[in-house]
N, C-alpha and C positions, 0 to 999 in steps of 0.2 A: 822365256822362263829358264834362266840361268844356262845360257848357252856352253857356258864352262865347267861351272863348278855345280850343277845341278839347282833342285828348287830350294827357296830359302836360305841359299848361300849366296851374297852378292858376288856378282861377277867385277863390280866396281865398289870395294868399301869404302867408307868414308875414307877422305882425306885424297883420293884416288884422282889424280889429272887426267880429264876426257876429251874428246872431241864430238861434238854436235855432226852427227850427218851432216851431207851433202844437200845442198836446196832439193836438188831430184830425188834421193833418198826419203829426206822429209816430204815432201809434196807425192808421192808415191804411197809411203805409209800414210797421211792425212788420209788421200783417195780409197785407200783398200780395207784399212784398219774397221770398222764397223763395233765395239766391244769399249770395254771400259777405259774413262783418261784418254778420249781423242786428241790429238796434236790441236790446236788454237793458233788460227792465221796468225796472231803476232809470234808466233813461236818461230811460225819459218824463216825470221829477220836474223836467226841467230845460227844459223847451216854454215858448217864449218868453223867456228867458234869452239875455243878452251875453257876450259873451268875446271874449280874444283869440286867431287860430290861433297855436300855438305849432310843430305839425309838420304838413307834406303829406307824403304818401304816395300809392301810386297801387295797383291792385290790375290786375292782369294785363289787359289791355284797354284800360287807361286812367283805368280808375274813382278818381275821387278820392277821396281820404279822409283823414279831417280829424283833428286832437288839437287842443283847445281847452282854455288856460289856466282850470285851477280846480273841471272839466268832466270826470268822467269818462267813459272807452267812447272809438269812433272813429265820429265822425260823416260819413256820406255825404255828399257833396255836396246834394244835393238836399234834404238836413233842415234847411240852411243859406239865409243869407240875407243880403243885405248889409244893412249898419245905415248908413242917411244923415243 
């Protein structure tokens, strides 16, 4: 829930070049995560992969959540990462 810039501020605005966690990272949050917009086994094909965000969204609370050019599924904030 906007680990930076607080709730309902993306922490990735559009246009924003990201990185896809790590397969462990992803296979980790699938395991633990239990709450809305679970990870989807094809998702984890894509760990460590770039994109661009192309939609935010936010999930009742706050939670952000991502669509990424190219990228299927809605990635949570936290499976994200900035690419420098």
């Amino acid at each position: 829930m906007g680990k930076h810039n607080g709730p309902y501020d993306a922490d990735f605005p559009k246009g924003t070049i990201v990185r896809v966690a790590s397969q462990v990272e992803l296979e980790e949050f699938r395991a633990t995560w239990k709450l809305h917009n679970p990870l989807k086994q094809e998702q984890l094909a894509f760990a460590g992969s770039v994109a661009k965000v192309v939609g935010v969204g936010y999930y009742f609370g706050g939670d952000e959540l991502y669509r990424l050019e190219g990228i299927p599924g809605v990635w949570h904030e936290c499976c994200l990462e900035p690419v420098e």
